[in-house]
N, C-alpha and C positions, 0 to 999 in steps of 0.2 A: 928335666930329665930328658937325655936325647935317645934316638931309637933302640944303640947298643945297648946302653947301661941300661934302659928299661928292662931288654929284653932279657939280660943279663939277669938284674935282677928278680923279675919274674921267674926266671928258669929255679935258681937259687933258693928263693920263698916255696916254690914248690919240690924243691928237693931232687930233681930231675938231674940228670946226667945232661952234657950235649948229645950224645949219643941218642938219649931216650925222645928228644923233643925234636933233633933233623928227621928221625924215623918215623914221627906222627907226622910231621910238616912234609918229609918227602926229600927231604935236602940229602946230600952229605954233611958227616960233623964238619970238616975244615971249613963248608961254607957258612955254617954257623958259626962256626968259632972266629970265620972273619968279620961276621957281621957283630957278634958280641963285642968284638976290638975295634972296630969303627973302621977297619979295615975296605969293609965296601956295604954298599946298602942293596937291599933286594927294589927291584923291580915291581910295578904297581899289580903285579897279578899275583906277588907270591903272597 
C-alpha cells in the first residue's frame, strides 16, 4: 500500500471527512485531496 491510498484509507476507516483530517493536520482539503490521488506527496516535515 502506497502513501495515498494508505492515507485514503485511513481517513475512510475512520470515517473522517477531507475536510476534517487537512484541519487537524493544518493543510488545506485540495492539498489533501492531492495527496489522496497521488497527485503530489508531502514533504519530510509535514
Amino acid at each position: 500500500m502506497n502513501f495515498s491510498s494508505n492515507i485514503k484509507h485511513l481517513r475512510k476507516r475512520r470515517k473522517k471527512t477531507q475536510e476534517d483530517v487537512a484541519f487537524v493536520l493544518g493543510l488545506k482539503r485540495s492539498t489533501l485531496n492531492n495527496y489522496e490521488n497521488g497527485q503530489t506527496t508531502p514533504n519530510a516535515t509535514v
